[in-house]
C-alpha positions as CSV (number, residue, x, y, z in Angstrom):
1,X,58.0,64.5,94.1
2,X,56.8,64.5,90.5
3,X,55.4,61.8,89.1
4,X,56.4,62.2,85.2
5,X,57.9,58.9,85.7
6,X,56.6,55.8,83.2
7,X,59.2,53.3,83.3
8,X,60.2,51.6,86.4
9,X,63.2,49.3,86.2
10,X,63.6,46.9,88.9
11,X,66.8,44.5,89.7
12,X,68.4,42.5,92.8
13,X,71.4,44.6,92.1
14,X,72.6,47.7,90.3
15,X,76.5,49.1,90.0
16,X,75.9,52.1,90.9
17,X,79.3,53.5,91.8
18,X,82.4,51.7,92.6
19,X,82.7,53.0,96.0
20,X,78.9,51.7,96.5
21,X,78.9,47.7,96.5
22,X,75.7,47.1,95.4
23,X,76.4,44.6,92.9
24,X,78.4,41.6,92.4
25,X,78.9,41.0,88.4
26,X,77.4,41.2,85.1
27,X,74.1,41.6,86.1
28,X,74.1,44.6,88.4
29,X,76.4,45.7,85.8
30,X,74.4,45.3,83.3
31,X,72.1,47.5,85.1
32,X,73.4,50.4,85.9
33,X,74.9,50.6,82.4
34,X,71.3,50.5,81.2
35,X,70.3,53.6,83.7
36,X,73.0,55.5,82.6
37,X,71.9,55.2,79.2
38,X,68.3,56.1,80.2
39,X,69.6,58.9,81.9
40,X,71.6,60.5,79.1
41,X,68.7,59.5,76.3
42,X,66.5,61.8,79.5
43,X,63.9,58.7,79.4
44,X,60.9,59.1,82.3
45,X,62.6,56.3,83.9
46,X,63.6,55.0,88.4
47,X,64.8,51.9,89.4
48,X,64.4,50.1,92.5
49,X,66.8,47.6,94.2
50,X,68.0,47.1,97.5
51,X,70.6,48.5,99.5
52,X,73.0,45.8,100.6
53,X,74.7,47.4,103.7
54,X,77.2,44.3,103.5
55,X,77.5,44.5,99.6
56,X,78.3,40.9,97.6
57,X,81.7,40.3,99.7
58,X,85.4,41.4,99.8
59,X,87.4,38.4,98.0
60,X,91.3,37.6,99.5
61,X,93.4,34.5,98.7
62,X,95.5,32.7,101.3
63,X,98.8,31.4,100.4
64,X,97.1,28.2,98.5
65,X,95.0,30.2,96.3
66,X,91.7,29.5,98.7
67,X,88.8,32.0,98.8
68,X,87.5,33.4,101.5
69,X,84.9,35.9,102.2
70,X,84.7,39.1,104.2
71,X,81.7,41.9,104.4
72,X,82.3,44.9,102.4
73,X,82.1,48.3,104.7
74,X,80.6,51.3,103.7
75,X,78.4,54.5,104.8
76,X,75.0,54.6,102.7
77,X,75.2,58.1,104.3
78,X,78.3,59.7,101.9
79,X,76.7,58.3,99.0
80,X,72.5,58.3,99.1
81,X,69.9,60.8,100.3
82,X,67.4,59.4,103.1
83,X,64.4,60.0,101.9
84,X,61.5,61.1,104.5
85,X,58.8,58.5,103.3
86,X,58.4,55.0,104.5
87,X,57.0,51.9,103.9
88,X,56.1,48.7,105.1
89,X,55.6,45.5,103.6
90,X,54.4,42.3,105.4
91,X,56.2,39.1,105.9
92,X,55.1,36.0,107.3
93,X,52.3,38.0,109.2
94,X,54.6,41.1,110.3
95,X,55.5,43.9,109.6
96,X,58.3,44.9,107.9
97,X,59.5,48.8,108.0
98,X,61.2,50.2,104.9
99,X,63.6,53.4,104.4
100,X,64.1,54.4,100.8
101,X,67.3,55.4,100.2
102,X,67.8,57.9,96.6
103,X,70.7,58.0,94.5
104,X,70.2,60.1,90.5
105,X,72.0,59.5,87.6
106,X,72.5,62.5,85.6
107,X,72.6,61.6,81.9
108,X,75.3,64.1,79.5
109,X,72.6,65.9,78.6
110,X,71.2,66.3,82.1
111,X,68.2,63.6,82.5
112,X,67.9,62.6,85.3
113,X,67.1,58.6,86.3
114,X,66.3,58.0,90.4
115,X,67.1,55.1,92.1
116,X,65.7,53.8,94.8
117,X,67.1,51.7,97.6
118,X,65.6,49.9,99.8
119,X,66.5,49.1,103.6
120,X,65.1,47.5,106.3
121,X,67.7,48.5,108.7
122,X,65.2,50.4,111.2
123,X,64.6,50.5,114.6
124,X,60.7,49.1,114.5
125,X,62.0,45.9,113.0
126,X,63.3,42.9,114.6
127,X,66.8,41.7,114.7
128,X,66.5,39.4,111.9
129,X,64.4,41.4,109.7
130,X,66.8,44.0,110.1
131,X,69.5,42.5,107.9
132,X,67.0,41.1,105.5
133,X,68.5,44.0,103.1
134,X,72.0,43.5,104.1
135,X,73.7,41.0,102.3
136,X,73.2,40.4,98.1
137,X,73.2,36.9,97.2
138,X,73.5,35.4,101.1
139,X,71.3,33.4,103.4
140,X,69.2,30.8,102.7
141,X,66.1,30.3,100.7
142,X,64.3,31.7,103.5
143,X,66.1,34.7,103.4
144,X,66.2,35.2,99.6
145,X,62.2,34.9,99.3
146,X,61.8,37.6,101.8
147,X,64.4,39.9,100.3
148,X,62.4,39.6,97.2
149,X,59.3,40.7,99.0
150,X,61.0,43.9,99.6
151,X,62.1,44.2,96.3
152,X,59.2,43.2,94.4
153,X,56.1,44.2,96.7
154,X,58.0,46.8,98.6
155,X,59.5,48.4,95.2
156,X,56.1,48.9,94.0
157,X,54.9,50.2,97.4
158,X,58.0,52.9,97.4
159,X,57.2,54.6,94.1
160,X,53.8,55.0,95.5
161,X,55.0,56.6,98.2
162,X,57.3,58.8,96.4
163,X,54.5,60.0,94.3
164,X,55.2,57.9,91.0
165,X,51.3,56.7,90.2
166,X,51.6,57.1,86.9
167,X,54.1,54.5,85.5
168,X,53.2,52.7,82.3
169,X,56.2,49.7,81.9
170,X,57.6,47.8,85.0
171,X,60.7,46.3,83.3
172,X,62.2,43.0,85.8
173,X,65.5,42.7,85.1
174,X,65.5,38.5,85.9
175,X,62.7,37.0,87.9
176,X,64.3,37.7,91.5
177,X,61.3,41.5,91.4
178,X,58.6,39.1,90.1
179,X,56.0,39.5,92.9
180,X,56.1,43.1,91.7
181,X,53.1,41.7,89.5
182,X,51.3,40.8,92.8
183,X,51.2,43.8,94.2
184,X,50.2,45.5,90.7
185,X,47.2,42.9,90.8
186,X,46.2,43.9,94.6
187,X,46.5,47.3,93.5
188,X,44.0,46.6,90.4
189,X,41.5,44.5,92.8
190,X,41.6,47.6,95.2
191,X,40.9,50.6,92.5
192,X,37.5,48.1,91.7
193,X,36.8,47.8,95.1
194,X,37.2,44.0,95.4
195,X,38.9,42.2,98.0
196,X,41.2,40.0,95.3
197,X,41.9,40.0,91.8
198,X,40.7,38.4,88.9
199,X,41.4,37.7,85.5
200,X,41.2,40.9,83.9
201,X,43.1,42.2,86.5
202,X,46.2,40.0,85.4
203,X,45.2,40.8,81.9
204,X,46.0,44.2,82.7
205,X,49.3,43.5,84.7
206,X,50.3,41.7,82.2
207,X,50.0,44.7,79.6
208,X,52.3,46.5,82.4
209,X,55.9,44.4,82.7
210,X,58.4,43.5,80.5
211,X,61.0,40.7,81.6
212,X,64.1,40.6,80.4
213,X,65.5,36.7,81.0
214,X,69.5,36.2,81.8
215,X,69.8,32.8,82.5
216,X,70.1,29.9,79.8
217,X,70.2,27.0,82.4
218,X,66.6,25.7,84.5
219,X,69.1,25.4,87.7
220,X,69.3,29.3,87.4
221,X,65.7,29.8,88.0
222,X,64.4,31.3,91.6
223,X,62.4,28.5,92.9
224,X,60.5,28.6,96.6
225,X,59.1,25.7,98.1
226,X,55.3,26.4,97.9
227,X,54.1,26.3,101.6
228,X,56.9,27.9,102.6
229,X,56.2,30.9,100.1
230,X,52.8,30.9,101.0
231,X,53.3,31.0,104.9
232,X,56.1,33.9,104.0
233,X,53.8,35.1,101.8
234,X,50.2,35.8,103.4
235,X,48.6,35.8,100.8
236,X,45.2,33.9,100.1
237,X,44.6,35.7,96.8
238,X,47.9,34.1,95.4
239,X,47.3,30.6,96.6
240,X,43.9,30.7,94.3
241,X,46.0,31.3,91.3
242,X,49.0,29.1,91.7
243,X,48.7,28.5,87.7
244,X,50.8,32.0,87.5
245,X,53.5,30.3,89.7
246,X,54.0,27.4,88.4
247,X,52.6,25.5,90.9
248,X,52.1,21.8,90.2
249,X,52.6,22.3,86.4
250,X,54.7,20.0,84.2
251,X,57.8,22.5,84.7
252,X,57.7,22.2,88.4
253,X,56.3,20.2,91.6
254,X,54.7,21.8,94.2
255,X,57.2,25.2,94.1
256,X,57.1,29.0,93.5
257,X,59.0,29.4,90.3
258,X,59.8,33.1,90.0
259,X,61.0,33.3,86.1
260,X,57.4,31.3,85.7
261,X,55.7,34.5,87.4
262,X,57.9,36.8,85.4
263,X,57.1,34.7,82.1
264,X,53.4,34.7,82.7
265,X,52.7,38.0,83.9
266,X,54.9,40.1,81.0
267,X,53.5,41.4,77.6
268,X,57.1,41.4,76.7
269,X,59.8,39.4,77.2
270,X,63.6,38.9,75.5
271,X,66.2,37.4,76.2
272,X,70.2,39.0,76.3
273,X,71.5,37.6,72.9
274,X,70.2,36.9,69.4
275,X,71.9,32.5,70.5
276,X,70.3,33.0,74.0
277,X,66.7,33.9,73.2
278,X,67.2,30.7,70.7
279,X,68.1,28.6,73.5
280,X,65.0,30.6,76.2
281,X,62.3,29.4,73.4
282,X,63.6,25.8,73.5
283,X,63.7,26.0,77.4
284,X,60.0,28.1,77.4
285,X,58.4,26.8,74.4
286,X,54.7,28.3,75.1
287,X,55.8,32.0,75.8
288,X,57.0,34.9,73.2
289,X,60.7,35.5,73.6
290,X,62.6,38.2,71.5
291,X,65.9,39.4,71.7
292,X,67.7,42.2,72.4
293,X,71.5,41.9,72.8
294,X,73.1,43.4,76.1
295,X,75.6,46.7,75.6
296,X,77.7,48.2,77.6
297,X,77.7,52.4,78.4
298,X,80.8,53.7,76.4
299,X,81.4,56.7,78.5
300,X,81.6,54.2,81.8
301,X,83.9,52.1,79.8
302,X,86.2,53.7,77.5
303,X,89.1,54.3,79.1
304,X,90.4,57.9,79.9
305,X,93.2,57.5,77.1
306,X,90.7,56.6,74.3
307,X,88.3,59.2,75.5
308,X,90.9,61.8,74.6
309,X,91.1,60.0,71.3
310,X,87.7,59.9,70.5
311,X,87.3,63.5,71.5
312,X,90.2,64.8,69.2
313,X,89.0,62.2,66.4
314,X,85.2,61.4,66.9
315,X,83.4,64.1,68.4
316,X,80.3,63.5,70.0
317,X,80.8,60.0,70.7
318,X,79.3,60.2,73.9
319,X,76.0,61.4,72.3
320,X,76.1,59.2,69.8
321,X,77.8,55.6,70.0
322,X,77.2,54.9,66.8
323,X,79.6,57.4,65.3
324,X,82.7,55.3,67.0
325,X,82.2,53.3,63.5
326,X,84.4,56.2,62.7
327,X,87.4,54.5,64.8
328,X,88.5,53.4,60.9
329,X,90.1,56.9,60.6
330,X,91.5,56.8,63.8
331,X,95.5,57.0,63.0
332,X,97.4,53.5,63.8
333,X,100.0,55.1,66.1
334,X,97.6,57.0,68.3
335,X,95.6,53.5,68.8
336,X,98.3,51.9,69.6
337,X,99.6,54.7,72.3
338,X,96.4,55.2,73.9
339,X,96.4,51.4,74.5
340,X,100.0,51.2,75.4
341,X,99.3,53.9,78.3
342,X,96.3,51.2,79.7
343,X,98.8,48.5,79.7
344,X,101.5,50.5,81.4
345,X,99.1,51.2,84.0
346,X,97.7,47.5,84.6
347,X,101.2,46.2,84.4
348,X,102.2,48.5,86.9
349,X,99.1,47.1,89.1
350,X,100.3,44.0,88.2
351,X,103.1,44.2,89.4
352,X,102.8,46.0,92.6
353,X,100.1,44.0,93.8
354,X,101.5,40.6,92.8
355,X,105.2,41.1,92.9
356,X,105.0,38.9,89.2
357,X,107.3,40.7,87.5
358,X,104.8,41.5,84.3
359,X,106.8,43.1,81.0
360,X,105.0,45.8,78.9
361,X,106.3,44.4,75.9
362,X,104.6,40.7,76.4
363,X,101.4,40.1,74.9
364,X,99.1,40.2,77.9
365,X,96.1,37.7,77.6
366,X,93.2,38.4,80.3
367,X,90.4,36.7,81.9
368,X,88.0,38.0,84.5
369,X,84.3,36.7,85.4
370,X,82.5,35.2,88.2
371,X,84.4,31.9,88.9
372,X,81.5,29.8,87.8
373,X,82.7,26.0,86.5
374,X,80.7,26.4,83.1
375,X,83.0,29.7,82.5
376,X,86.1,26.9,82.1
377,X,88.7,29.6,83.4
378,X,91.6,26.9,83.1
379,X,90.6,26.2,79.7
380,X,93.6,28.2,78.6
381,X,96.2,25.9,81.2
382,X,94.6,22.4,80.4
383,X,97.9,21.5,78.4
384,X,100.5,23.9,80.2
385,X,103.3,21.9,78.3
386,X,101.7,23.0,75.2
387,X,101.1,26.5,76.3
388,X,105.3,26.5,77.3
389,X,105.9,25.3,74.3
390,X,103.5,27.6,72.2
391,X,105.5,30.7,74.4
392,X,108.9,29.9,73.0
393,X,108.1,29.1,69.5
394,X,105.5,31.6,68.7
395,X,106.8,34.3,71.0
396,X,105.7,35.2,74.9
397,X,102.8,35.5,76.7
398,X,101.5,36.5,80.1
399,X,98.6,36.0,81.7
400,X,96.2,37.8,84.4
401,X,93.1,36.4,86.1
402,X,90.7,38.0,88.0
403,X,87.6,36.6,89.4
404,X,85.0,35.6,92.7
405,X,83.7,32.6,93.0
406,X,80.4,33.1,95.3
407,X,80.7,32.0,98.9
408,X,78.6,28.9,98.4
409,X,80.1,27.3,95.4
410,X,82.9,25.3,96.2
411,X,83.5,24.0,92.8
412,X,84.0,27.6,91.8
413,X,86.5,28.1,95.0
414,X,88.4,25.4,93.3
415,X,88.9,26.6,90.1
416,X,89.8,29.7,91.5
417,X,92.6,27.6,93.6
418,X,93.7,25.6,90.8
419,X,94.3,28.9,88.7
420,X,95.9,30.6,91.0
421,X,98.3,27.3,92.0
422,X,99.1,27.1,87.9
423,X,101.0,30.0,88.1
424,X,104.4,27.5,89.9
425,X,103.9,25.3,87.1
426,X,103.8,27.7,84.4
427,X,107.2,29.2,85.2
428,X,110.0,30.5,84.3
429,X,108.7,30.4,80.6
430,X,105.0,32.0,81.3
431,X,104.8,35.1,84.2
432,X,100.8,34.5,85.6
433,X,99.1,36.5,87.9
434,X,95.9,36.2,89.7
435,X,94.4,40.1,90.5
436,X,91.5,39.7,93.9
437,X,88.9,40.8,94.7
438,X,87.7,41.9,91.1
439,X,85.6,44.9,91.0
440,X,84.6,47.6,88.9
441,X,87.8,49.3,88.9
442,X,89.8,46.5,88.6
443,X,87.5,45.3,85.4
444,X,87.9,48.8,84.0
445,X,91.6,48.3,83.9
446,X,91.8,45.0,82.8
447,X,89.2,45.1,79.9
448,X,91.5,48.1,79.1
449,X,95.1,47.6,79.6
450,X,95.4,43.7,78.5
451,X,95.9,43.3,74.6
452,X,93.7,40.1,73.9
453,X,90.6,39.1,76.0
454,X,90.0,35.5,76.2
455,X,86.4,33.9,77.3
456,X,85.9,30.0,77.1
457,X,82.0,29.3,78.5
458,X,80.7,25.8,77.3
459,X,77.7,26.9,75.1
460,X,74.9,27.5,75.3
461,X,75.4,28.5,78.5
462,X,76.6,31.8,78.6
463,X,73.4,34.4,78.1
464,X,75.6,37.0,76.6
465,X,78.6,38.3,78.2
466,X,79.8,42.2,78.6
467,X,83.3,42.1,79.6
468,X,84.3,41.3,75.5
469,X,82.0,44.3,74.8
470,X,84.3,46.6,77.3
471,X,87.6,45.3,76.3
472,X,86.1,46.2,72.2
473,X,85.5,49.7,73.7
474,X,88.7,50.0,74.5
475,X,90.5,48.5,70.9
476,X,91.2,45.1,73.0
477,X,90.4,42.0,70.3
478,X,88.6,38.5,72.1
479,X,89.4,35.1,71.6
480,X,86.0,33.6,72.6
481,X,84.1,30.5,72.1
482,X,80.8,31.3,69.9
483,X,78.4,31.3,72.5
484,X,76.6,34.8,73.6
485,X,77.0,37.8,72.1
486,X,80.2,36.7,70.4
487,X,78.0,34.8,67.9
488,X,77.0,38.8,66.4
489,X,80.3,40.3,67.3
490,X,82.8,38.2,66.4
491,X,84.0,38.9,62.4
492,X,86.8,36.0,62.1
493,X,90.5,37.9,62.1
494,X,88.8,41.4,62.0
495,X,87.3,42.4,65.3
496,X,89.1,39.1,67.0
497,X,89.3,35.4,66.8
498,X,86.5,32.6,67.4
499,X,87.7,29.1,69.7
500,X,86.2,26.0,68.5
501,X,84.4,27.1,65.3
502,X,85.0,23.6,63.9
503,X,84.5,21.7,67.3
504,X,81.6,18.7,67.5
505,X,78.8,19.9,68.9
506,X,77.1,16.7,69.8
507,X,80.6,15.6,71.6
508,X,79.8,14.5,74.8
509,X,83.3,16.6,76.1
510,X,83.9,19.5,73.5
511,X,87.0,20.6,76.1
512,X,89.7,18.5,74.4
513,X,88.8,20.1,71.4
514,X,87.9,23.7,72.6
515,X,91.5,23.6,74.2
516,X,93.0,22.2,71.0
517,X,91.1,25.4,68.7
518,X,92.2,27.9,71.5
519,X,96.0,26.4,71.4
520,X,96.2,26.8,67.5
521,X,94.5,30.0,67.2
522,X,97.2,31.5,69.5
523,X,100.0,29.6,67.9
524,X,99.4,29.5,63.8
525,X,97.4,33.5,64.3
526,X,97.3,35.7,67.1
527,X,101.2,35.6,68.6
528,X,102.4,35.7,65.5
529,X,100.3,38.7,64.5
530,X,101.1,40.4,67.5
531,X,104.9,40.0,67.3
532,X,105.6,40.2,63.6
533,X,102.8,42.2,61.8
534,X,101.9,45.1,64.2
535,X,99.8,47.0,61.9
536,X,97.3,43.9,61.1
537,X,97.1,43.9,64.7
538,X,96.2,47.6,65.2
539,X,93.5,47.3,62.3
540,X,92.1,44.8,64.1
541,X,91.8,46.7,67.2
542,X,90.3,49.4,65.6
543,X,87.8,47.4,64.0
544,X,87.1,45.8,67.3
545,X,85.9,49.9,68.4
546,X,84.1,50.6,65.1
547,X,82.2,47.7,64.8
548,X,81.5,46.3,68.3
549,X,81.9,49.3,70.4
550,X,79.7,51.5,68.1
551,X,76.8,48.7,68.2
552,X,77.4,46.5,71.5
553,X,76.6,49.3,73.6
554,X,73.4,50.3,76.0
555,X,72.7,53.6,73.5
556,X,71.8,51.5,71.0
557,X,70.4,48.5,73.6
558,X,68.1,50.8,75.5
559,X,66.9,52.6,72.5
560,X,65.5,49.0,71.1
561,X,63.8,48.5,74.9
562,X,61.9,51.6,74.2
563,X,60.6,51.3,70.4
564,X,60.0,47.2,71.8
565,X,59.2,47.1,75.1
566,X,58.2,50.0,77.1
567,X,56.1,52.1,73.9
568,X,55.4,49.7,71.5
């Protein structure tokens, strides 16, 4: 195996392909956008993750609108190469056999960015510790601390194995890889011949990683109970420097705090938007935080019909994101039929899968995202009176939903109910449908094929937000609330429309007046724009692809990791 490798990028989950389910939103997306843009800049870069035989979970809806889970099925075999090397990582005083699993990413220009998955689906292991790699996001804490043993101390141990010694940059993509650092200071005490390590030992981890932050809230955080991580653990060496955890420090009692370890063992760390590295130096006042605003990979996103329109107009797009800026010249009517095949083709999802009876020639609002309360899905139907009556007066609108809540949040279930149950209410004036079991694909069409994409999160608390990047690819406007990266992106009636610009921040309950900004601006602006002054629309769709596709993408993202991060 050669070693040219320097950057290792570790994360809990990666979208690799859509027929592999090793992800279950934003984050793994995130991900393995960033490692296709490694791959086609031909950076020195692997990643290790995990390989979920049981993926996130496969979403259906009974008749009420309830969630329930199933496991998803699929055959690492089709996809990944079994590599021969193996490794074995120690938990709660056993040990724990690893297969790597290999998957490349070959960039346009053919670099080529490995990833590694882990499994500890062997023989040699126990029962238990055989589906410790199984399922992303399940169990308990228990579970979770040992699956990021395997990611952490066993990705570290895999690259080894695989030959990669001489890696400059570890690069955590959030905290759940942080006891990567441990094994990089075990590593260091060993090369010096001493049984643990020392200061200048995390000095020099520390000059290693880079963490890259996604959460704006404390309750999103990794935290471990500390004698349970130190019985899972084994480790004596740790225990002596509990400091670096954030063990019994005014953050925490008495726990394991993995974005702690991450914070105190990087050189460099950022956070996913110019508003959410703000908020992360409020929240982590003595550390360094930059920022460095999530993309998205254009040639993932864009969808097939504006591919052929950027090939005919923009030529080496692909290569070069940047030039999309050129998406001025694009001519109006070829916009608007490349984006009038994506609708035809979600509307005829639409349709087939929900029997809802969705009309081309309706402007289509959409919303997908992990069905987390602070995401305020029903935003939009607080007032569905005042929605009706917006539909008749201004002109119609339908609606589509997509979106998991995760198995253990039953607040989230219930949104997802309550959407799915306003769909009686809103008729005959408003057709709704909610799509399941969104995926990749699915979010491919959608960000595509709707023409306005709507995101209401109560600020601060969304990090940055990607879907709004891939609906710009794609010459779809947002109506967002300014939190995220819609603080940079959003130009006010050029590459979409802002919710609550005017609202009270210090309000106890923004909502009432969030919903009020969202009503008007769809009322007094956007309906009307869309019915009676096409063109206006179209120019804003276009500036939607020049301005936020040719910057909000991982090119451009990636390329600021290396100059800031990885070779600074």
């Amino acid at each position: 195996m050669s070693n040219h490798v320097r950057i290792a990028y570790f994360s809990m989950e990666i979208a690799i392909r859509p027929e592999i389910p090793t992800y279950s939103g934003g984050l793994g997306m995130l991900a393995g956008d960033t490692l296709r843009s490694a791959a086609d800049l031909g950076l020195p870069m692997a990643a290790v993750s995990l390989i979920h035989r049981k993926g996130y979970f496969y979403q259906r809806l009974d008749h009420s609108g309830w969630q329930t889970e199933e496991p998803v099925e699929w055959v690492p075999g089709d996809f990944l190469k079994d590599r021969a090397e193996r490794v074995v990582v120690q938990i709660e005083g056993r040990d724990v056999h690893l297969r790597i699993w290999q998957y490349d990413f070959v960039g346009i220009k053919g670099g080529l960015v490995p990833i590694y998955l882990l499994d500890a689906d062997l023989p040699e292991n126990s029962e238990w510790d055989r589906l410790l790699t199984h399922y992303l996001y399940g169990g308990d804490r228990h579970y979770r601390l040992c699956q990021e043993i395997i990611l952490g101390i066993g990705g570290i141990r895999a690259l080894r194995a695989l030959g990669h010694n001489e890696i400059e940059r570890f690069h955590m993509n959030e905290g759940h890889a942080a006891l990567l650092s441990l094994e990089l200071l075990n590593e260091q005490a060993c090369t010096a011949g001493r049984a643990t390590f020392n200061e200048a030992d995390v000095e020099n981890v520390r000059g290693m990683c880079a963490f890259t932050t996604h959460t704006p809230v404390p309750a999103g955080q990794d935290q471990f109970a500390w004698e349970m991580a130190m019985r899972v653990l084994g480790q004596p060496a740790a225990e002596k420097m509990s400091d670096l955890f954030c063990c019994d420090n005014i953050h925490c009692e008495n726990v394991m705090n993995m974005t702690y370890l991450a914070l105190n063992m990087s050189h460099y760390i950022n956070g996913v938007a110019k508003k959410h590295a703000e908020v992360s130096r409020h929240m982590f006042a003595e550390y360094r935080i930059d920022a460095i605003t999530n993309g998205v990979h254009a040639p993932t996103w864009v969808s097939p019909a504006f591919q052929r329109l950027f090939d005919l107009h923009i030529p080496g797009w692909r290569e070069d994101n940047f030039s999309l800026r050129y998406a001025l010249s694009v001519p109006q009517n070829e916009i608007w039929a490349a984006h009038a095949e994506n609708k035809l083709r979600l509307v005829d999802r639409i349709n087939r899968e929900t029997n809802a009876g969705f009309d081309t020639n309706v402007l289509t609002i959409g919303f997908a995202r992990r069905a987390a309360t602070y995401k305020r899905a029903d935003l939009l139907l607080r007032d569905i009176g005042k929605l009706k009556a917006i539909a008749a007066k201004a002109g119609g609108i339908q609606i589509v939903y997509g979106g998991k809540a995760h198995p253990q949040d039953q607040p989230g279930k219930e949104f997802v109910q309550r959407i799915y149950q306003a769909r009686t209410a809103l008729k005959p004036e408003i057709k709704m449908a909610y799509l399941v079991n969104y995926d990749w694909e699915l979010g491919r069409q959608m960000t595509a094929g709707v023409d306005l994409w709507l995101n209401t999160p109560l600020p601060p608390m969304e990090a940055s937000g990607t879907s709004g990047m891939k609906a710009a690819m794609n010459g779809v406007p947002s109506l967002s609330i300014l939190d995220g990266w819609w603080i940079e992106g959003c130009i006010e009636g050029v590459t979409g429309w802002a919710i609550g610009e005017g609202t009270d921040e210090s309000a106890q309950d923004r909502t009432p007046q969030d919903a009020a900004s969202l009503y008007r601006k769809l009322e007094e602006v956007i309906i009307p724009l869309f019915y009676n002054d096409r063109n206006r629309f179209i120019d804003t769709m276009r500036f939607a692809i020049a301005l936020n596709g040719g910057f909000f993408n991982t090119q451009r993202m990636v390329l600021q990791y290396v100059s800031n991060a990885y070779f600074a």
